[in-house]
N, C-alpha and C positions, 0 to 999 in steps of 0.2 A: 547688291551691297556686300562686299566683303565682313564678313565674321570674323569676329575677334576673340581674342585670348586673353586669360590673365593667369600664372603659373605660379603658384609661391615658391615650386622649385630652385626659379631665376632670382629670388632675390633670400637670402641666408634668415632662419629666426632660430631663436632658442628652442621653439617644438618641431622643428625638421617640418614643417608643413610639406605632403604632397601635392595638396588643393590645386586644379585647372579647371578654369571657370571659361564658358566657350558661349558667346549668344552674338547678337548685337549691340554694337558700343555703350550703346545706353544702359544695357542690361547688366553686360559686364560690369559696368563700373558701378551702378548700384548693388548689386550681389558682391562683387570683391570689395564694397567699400563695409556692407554689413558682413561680410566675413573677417576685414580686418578690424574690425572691433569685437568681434563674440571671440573670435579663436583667438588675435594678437594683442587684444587689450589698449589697441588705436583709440583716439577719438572721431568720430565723424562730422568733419570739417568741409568745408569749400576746399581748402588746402590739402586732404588727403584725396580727396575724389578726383585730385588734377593731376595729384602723385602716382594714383590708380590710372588714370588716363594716358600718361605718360609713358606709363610701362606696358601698354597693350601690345599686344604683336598680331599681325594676322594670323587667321588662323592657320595659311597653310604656308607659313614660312616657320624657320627655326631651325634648330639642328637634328641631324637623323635622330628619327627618338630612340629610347633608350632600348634595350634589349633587339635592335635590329642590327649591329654593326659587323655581320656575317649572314649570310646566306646560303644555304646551298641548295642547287637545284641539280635537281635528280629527272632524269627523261629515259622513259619506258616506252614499249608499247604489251598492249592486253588485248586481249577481246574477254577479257572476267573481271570488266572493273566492280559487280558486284563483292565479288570473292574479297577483294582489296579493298572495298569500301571497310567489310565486316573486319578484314583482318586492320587497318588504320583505328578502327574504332576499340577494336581488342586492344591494340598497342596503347592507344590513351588510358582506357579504364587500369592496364598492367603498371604504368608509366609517370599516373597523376603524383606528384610530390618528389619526382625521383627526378624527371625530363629537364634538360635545359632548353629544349625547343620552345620555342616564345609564339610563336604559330605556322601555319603551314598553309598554304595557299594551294590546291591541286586543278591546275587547267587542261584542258582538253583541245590539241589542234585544229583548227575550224576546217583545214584545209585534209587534214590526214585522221582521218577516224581513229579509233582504237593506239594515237600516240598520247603518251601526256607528259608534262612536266610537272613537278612538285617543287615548289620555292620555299623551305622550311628555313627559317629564323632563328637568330642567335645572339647572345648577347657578345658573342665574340669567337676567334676561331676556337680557341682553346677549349669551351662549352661546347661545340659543337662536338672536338674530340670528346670530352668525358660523354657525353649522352650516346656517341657508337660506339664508346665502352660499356653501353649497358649492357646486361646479358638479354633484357626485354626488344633491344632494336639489334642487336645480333640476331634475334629468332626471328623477327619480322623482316629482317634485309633477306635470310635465308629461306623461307616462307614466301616474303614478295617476288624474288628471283623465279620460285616452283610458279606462279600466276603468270610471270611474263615472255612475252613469243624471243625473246634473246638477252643478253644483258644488261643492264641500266648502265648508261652515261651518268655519273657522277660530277657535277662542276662545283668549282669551293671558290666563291666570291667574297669579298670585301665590299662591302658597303660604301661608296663616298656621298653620296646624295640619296634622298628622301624625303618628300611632301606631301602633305593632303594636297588633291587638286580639285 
């Protein structure tokens, strides 16, 4: 059975509600219907539970969510992915509150050992620019380069599609 969604994102309130509510239909609609009475000051009606019903969406359709509508993936190869474990993890502790990177995904070729790609997220190209304007991933690009057997391939994608599956 497909899982459902309820988003207060998708529909406007006077407190900006971020609230998504994600289970089975039934669940959904009784948890979004006791949340639109505590938080929205609803009443809990037959009539609201079918309003709540109405506006589910699966869970794994919708639009790219937010903070992914850029990508960039980076392909290296190492044989010291420790070294670059340590130094990524350095970069984050240097980087928390400053990064416009929204996450980073780091895979390993099945087929070619010691190659990898890094898929790190964005909420747009332009965040992507400020954040390799830090001075913290300036040191970690120059840093990661000393780790790896030649030079990273850089790709700068645009997002058009995204879904849980």
């Amino acid at each position: 059975m497909t899982r459902k969604a309820a988003d207060c994102r998708e529909t406007p309130s006077e407190i900006n509600c971020s609230l998504t509510i994600t289970g089975e239909e039934e669940e959904v609609v009784r948890a979004a219907a006791e949340h639109a009475v505590s938080a929205h000051g609803h009443e809990d009606t037959p009539e609201l539970r079918e309003q709540v019903r109405g506006m589910l969406r699966d869970e794994a359709a919708g639009p790219v969510p937010k903070g992914m509508q850029f990508v960039q993936l980076i392909e290296f190869t190492t044989r010291k992915r420790a070294e670059l474990n340590q130094l990524m993890d350095e970069w984050e502790d240097r980087t928390g509150g400053k990064r416009t990177a929204t996450r980073a995904v780091l895979t390993e070729d099945h087929e070619q050992p010691d190659t990898y790609y890094e898929f790190v997220e964005f909420p747009s190209y332009d965040e992507a620019v400020r954040n390799s304007h830090l001075p913290e991933t300036d040191e970690l690009s120059q840093r990661m380069r000393g780790l790896c057997d030649g030079e990273p391939t850089f790709h700068n994608l645009d997002v058009v599609r995204a879904e849980a599956l």
